[in-house]
N, C-alpha and C positions, 0 to 999 in steps of 0.2 A: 836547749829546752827552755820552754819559757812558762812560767809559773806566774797563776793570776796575784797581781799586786792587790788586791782588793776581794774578801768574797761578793761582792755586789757586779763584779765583771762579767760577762755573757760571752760575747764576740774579739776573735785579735781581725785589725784590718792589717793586711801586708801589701806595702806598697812597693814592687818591683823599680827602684830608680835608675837599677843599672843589670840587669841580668844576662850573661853570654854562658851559654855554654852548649856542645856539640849539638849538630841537629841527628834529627831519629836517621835511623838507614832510611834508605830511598826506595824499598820494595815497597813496606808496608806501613811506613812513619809511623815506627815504634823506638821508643826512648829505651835504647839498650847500652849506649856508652854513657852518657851523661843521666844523672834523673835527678830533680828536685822533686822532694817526697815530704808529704805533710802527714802528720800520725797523728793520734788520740784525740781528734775529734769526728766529726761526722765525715764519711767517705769523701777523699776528694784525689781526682785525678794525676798521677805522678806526669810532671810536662819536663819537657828540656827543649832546645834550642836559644831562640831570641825572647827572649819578653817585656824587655824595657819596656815601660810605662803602664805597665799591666798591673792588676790587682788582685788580691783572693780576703774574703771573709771568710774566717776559720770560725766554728762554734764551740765555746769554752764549757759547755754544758751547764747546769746551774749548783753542782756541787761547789765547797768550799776553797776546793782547787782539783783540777784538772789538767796536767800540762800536757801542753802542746809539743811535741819536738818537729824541729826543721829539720830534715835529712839533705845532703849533696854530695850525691856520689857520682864518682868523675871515675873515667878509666878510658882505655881506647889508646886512638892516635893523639901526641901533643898538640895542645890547643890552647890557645890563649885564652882561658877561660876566666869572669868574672862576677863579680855578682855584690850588688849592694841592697838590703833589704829594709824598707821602715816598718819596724815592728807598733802597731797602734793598741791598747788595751780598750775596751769599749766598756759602758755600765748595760745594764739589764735597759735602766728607764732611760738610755741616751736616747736623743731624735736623731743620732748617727749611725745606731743600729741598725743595720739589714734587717731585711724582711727574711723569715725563717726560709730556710733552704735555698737562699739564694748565693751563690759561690761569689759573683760580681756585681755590685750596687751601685748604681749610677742616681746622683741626686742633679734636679735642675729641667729645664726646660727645653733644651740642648745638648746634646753632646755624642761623641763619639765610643763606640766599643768594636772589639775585634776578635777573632779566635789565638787560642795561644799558639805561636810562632808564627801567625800573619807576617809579621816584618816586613811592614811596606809594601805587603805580596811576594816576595821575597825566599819566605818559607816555606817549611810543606804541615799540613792541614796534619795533627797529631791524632791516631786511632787509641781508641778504645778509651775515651772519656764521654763521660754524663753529666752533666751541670745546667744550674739555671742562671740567667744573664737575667737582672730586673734592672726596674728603673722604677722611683719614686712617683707617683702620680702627682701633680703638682695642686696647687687649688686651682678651680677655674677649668681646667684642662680635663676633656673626657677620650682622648685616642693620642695615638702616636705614629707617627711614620716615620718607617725607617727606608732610607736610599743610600743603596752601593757607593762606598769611597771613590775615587778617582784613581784609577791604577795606572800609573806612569813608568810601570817594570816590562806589563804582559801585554802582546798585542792577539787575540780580542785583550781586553779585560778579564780579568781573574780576581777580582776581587769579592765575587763569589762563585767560589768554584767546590762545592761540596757532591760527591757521587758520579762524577762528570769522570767517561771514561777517555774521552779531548776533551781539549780546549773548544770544540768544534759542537759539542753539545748545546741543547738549548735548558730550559728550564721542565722542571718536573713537580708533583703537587700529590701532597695525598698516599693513595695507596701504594702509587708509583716509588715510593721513596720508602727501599727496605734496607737500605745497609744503614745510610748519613743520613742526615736531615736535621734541619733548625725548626722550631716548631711556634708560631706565635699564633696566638687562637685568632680564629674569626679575622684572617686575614683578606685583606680583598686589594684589587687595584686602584678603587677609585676610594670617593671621601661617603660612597653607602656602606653603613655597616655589615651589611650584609650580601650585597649585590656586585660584581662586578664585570666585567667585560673582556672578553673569552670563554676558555671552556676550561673548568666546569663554572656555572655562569653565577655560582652561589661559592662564601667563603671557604676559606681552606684551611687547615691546621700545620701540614708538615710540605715545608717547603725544601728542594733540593737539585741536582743540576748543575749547572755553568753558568745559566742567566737567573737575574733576582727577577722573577714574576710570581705573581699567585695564582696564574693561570701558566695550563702547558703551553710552550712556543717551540719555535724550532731553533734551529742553530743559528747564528748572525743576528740574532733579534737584540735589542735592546734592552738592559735592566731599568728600570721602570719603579718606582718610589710603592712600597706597601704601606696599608694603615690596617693599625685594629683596634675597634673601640673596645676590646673586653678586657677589664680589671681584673686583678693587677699585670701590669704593663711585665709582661716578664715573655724571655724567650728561650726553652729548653733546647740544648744545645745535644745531638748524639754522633757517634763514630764508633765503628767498628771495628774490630781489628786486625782486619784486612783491607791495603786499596790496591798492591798490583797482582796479587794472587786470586784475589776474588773474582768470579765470575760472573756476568764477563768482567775483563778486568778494567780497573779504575786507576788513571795517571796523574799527576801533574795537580792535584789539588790544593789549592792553599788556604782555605778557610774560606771565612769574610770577614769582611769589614762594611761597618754600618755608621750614617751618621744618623741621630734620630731627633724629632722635631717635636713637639707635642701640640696636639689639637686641642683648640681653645671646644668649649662645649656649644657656643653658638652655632 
């Protein structure tokens, strides 16, 4: 349990340095052996598997104290299970504060984010989470593009594989995308805000599939770098809680993995 040191405190950052523990069954990648559970602040997703180097912003509410508890409950087959956790206190008026409702905060003009249990590609894509992934708009900088990791696990590539019932899938966009879906507004292929190339031939919101495009493609295509200039830079993450019982049914998914850039405003 963790109890604000200060009432001027807002936000706890949790820094995952070292987290192992079971992955979800492999019908529906659901966390029923293992769970790491965060309580008494704003809803947030119970994960388990791999998460090393991952993050969560907890909301400490703006009462006088609020605690937090960290739940880890293990059960199942023996498992070498671990876990090392940095607990960070945040102020109200820190510049280190998240932007409200964002679960993972990325500051900087570069950098990497992933889904929980990506693992190198590794893992499987965990159902029945909701969350917002941001990033800090930086000065100067009016868009951002994000392009698929390099996946050196999966042949194709899997390093976005959301809703994809193979590996053999291409990309989806839109209304097409009703189970999974990553969602970054006013998405396009190229560097027009609003224009880009394929179908449909204007931006998109909810992207999903096997291949990272913002337009629909077919299977073997290539993932392809997104941009979207609409403020703020954040990208809602969803999963249902079904992938091999749903129909039709859904295999082998393991998130994504994004590196993202930010676009200068010239």
């Amino acid at each position: 349990t963790v109890n604000k040191c200060d009432s001027s405190v807002c936000q706890l950052r949790l820094d995952f340095d070292n987290f192992v523990l079971s992955q979800p069954e492999t019908t529906d990648h659901e966390c029923q052996d293992d769970q790491f559970i965060v309580s008494g602040g704003s809803p947030i997703p119970a994960i388990c598997g791999i998460n090393s180097r991952a993050h969560m912003y907890v909301d400490m509410g703006l009462s006088s104290n609020n605690p937090i508890t960290l739940t880890v409950v293990t059960s199942g087959a023996s498992f070498s299970r671990s876990f090392s956790i940095k607990v960070t206190q945040i102020e109200c008026n820190s510049l280190a504060k998240a932007s409200d409702g964002c679960l993972q905060y990325f500051t900087g003009v570069s950098g990497q984010m992933f889904s929980f249990n990506y693992n190198d590609a590794s893992g499987l894509m965990l159902s029945n989470t909701d969350y917002s992934v941001c990033v800090r708009t930086e000065r100067n900088f009016c868009g951002i593009q994000y392009t698929a990791c390099t996946d050196s696990v999966n042949t194709p590539a899997m390093s976005f594989s959301i809703t994809g019932g193979t590996p053999a899938d291409g990309s989806k966009v839109g209304t097409a995308c009703t189970t999974d879906w990553v969602t970054t507004p006013c998405a396009t292929n190229t560097n027009n805000p609003t224009i880009q190339d394929g179908s449909p031939g204007v931006c998109v919101d909810r992207i999903c599939g096997m291949v990272f495009n913002s337009v629909t493609t077919n299977s073997g295509t290539a993932n392809v770098p997104v941009t979207s200039f609409s403020k703020p830079f954040n990208i809602r993450v969803h999963t249902d809680g079904a992938e091999g019982t749903s129909s039709p049914a859904e295999s082998s998914n393991k998130g994504f993995c994004f590196n993202f850039v930010q676009q200068p405003c010239k």
